[in-house]
N, C-alpha and C positions, 0 to 999 in steps of 0.2 A: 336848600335844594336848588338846582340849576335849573332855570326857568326858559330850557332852550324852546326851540322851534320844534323839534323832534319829539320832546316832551310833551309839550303842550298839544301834540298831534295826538299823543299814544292814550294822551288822558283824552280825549274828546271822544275816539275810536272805543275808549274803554267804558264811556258815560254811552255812549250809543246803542254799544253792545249789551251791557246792564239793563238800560232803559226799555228796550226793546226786548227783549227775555221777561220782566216784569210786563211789560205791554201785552203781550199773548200770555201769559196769566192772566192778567184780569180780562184779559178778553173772550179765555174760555170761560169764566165768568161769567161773564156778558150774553154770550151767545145762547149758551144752557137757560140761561136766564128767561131772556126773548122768546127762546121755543116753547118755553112753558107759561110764556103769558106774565113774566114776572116785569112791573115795570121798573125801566133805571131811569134814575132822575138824573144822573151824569155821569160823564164817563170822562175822566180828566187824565189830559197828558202833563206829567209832571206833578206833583204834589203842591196840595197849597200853602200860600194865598194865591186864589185865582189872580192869571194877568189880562185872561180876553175870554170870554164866549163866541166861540168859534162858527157853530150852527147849531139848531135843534133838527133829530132825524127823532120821526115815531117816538117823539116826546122827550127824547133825551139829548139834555145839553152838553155836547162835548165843548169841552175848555183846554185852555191851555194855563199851566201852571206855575208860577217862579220856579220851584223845586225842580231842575231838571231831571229827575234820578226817577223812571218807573213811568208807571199809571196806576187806576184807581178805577175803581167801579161803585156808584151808592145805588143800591135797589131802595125801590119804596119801603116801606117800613122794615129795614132791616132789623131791626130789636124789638121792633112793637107787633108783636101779634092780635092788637085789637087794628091794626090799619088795612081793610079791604083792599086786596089786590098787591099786597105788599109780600117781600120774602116770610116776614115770621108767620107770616097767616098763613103763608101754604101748606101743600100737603107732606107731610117728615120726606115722603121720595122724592116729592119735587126741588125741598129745600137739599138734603143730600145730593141727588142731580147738580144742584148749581153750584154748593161746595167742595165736589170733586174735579167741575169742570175746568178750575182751573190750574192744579196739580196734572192733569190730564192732558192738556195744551202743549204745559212744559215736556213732559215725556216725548209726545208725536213729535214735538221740536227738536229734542233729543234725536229721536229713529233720522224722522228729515236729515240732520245737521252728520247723523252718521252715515246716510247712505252716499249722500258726497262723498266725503271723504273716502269712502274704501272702491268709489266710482273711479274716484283717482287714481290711491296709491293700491288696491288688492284689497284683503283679505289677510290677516293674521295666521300663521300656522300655529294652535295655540298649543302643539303637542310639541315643539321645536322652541327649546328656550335658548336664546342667543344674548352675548354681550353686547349690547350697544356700547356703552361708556366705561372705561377702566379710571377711575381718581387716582391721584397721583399719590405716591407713599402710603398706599396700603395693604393691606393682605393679599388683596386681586393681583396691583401691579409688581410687589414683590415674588408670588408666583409665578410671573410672566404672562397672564391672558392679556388679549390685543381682541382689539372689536374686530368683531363676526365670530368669533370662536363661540361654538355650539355647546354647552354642557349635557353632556349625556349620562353621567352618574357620579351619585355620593355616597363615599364607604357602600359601594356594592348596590346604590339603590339606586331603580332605574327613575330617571326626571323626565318627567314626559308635559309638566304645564310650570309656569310659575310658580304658582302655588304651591306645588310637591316639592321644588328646591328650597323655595323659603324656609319651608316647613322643617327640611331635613339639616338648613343651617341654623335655625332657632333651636333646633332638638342637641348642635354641639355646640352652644358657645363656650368662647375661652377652650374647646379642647382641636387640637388637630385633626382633619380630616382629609380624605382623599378624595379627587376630584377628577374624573374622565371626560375629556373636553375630541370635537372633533375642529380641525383649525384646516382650514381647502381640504377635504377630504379624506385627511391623516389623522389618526387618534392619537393623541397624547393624556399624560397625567402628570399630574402636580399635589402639592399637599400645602397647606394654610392653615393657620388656626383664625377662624368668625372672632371677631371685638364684642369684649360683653356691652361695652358703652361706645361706641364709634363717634363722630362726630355726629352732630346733627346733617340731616339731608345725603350721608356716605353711604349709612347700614353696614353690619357685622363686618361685610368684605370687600365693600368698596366698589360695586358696581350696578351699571344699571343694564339692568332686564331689558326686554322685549320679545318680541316672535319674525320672522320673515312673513315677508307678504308675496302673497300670488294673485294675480290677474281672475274680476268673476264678473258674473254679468250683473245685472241693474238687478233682478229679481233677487241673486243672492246677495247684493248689495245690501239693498232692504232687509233681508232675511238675517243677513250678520249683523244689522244696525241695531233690528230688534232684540236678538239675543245680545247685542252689547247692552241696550238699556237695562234690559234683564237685570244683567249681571253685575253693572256698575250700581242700579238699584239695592241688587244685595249685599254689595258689600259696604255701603252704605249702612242699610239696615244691622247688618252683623256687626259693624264696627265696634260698638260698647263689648260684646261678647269677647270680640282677637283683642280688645284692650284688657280685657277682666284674666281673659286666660293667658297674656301675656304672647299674645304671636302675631301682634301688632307696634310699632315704636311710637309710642304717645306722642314725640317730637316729629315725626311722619306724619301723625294723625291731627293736630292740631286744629282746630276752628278757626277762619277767618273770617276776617270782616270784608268790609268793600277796600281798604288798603292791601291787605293778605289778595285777594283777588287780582287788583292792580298791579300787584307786584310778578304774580302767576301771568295775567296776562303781556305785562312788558317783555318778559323772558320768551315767554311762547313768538310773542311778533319778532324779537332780536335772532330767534332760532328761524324763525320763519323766513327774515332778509337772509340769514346765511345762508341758509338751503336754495336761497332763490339766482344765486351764483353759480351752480351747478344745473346744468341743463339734464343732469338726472333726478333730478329733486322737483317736486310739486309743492308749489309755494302754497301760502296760507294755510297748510295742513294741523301745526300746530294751534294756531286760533280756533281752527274751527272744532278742534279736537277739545280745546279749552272751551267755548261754545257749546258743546254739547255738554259736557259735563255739569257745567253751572247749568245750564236748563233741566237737568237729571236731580242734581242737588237741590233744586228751588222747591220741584215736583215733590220730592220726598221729603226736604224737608217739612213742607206748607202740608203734609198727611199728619205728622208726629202729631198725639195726641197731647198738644200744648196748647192753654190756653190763648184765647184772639188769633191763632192759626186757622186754615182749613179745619185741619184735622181736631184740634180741639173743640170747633164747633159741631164736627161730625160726631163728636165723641157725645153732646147733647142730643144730638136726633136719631140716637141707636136707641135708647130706653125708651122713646115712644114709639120705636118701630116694633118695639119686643112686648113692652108690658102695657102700650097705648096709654098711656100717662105721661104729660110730659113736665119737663122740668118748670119748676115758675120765670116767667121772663128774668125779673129783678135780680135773681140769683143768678143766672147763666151771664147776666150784662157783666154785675160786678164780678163775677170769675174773668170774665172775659178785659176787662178792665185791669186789672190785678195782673193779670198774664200778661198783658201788652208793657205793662209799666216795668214787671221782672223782665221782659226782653228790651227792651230799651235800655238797661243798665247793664244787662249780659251783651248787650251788643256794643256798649261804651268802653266794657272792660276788653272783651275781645279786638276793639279797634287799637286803643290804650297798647296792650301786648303785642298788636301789629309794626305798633313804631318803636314802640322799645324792644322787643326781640324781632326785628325781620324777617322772614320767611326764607328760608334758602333751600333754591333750587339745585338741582344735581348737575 
């Protein structure tokens, strides 16, 4: 690998952005924590081996850590509920409260990180499905579509979001179908047969989606940011299901590591300088778009009821909120041990697959 100057920028830009995204995670952590009287013993920037203790505020020593990559938060007895004034001791709402808070963080980060962005560039018209990108030598560009052309129907069916086009090109592969496109104003149609196996990163017919955008104010800014977290939250969540039922492309879909990320984020900034040469173009749009989504993915994933996650610890303090019994420490530790140790090996292999298959973007 070329060890330029450009390089070495995009990785520091990319360790920053990372780092700071885990940072307000654990710092909704943190905070929830505080409100509720829960003490942290430290709050470290970077992971360890400590390099410095930086100051102690209301008892807690913030440090700094070799590990560039995040932050970290230790409440007082976090595993031991025989320690007075410590996480396990608390009460199941108060411990919930502070393992949500920081899945929580990330979202708001999320909304924030989107309402810029559509402060900038509009509003999505999400009933108006347009070509952005035509790939070269395939279905698309063989039928002739050229970016901005509008598709308005398939075999007869009207396309009113993304989703209903996908839908209705999963529902023919391999067979030929017809296509109602509007291109400046004028209707045209064409026919194509969807790739049952396409390449990677192309899809069935070789192009990439989007919606046009319209001009809105701050209020509906927020208002669309929200319902983007929404949405990019579900489909997340649904992901296994469009994989099981097949209207998803596993190769689409794939899990990345911090390389897989890297690689999304270099693209999105390479896309970002080129748009930034057009004085109709609003630079950093794609970063921050990337931004948002990793803060969305972190939030959700850190709910999955997996253990050493959030949410697998959340998944210990619902049975004593139901049946007031609660789990014995020693068991929930060594689950929670067990889980951190399966992810640190799913996170080895997934890195592993990031170098040897690279991620390709469209």
């Amino acid at each position: 690998m070329n060890l330029s100057g450009d390089f070495l920028i995009t990785l520091l830009q990319f360790i920053i952005v990372l780092g700071l995204l885990v940072f307000f995670h654990e710092f909704g952590h943190y905070i929830i924590a505080r409100i509720f009287h829960i003490e942290i013993e430290e709050f470290g920037f970077g992971f360890p081996p400590r390099m410095v203790k930086l100051f102690t505020l209301a008892g807690t020593d913030f440090t700094l850590n070799w590990i560039p990559f995040g932050a970290f938060v230790r409440p007082k007895g976090e595993n031991d509920p025989n320690v007075p004034g410590g996480l396990a001791s608390a009460p199941p709402l108060v411990r919930l409260g502070v393992l949500l808070g920081g899945p929580a963080m990330n979202l708001i980060i999320g909304v924030i990180v989107f309402s810029f962005v559509f402060m900038r560039v509009g509003a999505p018209e999400p009933t108006i499905v347009e070509v952005v990108q035509v790939n070269e030598n395939t279905p698309a560009s063989q039928a002739g579509f050229q970016e901005g052309d509008v598709i308005t129907q398939v075999n007869g069916q009207k396309i009113d979001s993304t989703t209903s086009l996908h839908a209705a090109i999963q529902d023919s592969l391999g067979k030929e179908i017809t296509v109602v496109y509007s291109r400046q104003g004028q209707t045209m149609e064409t026919r194509l047969t969807p790739r049952t196996n396409p390449p990677e990163g192309q899809g069935p017919i070789g192009i990439v989606l989007g919606n046009p955008f319209k001009p809105i104010t701050m209020g509906q800014a927020i208002a669309t940011a929200g319902a983007t977290v929404v949405n990019q939250a579900n489909q997340l969540l649904l992901l296994p299901v469009r994989l099981i039922q097949g209207e998803a492309n596993p190769g689409e879909s794939r899990v990345v590591g911090p390389k897989g990320m890297f690689d999304i984020y270099t693209e999105a900034r390479r896309m970002d300088s080129e748009a930034a040469t057009s004085p109709a173009q609003q630079p950093a749009v794609n970063v921050l778009w990337f931004v948002g989504i990793i803060s969305i993915a972190l939030g959700i994933t850190n709910l999955l009821p997996i253990p050493a996650l959030d949410g697998g610890r959340i998944l210990f303090v619902l049975p004593e909120l139901i049946l007031r019994r609660r789990v014995p420490a020693q068991y929930e530790n060594l689950i929670h041990l067990v889980g951190f140790a399966a992810l640190l090996l799913l996170m080895g292999y997934v890195t592993i697959q990031d170098f040897a298959n690279p991620i390709l973007m469209p």
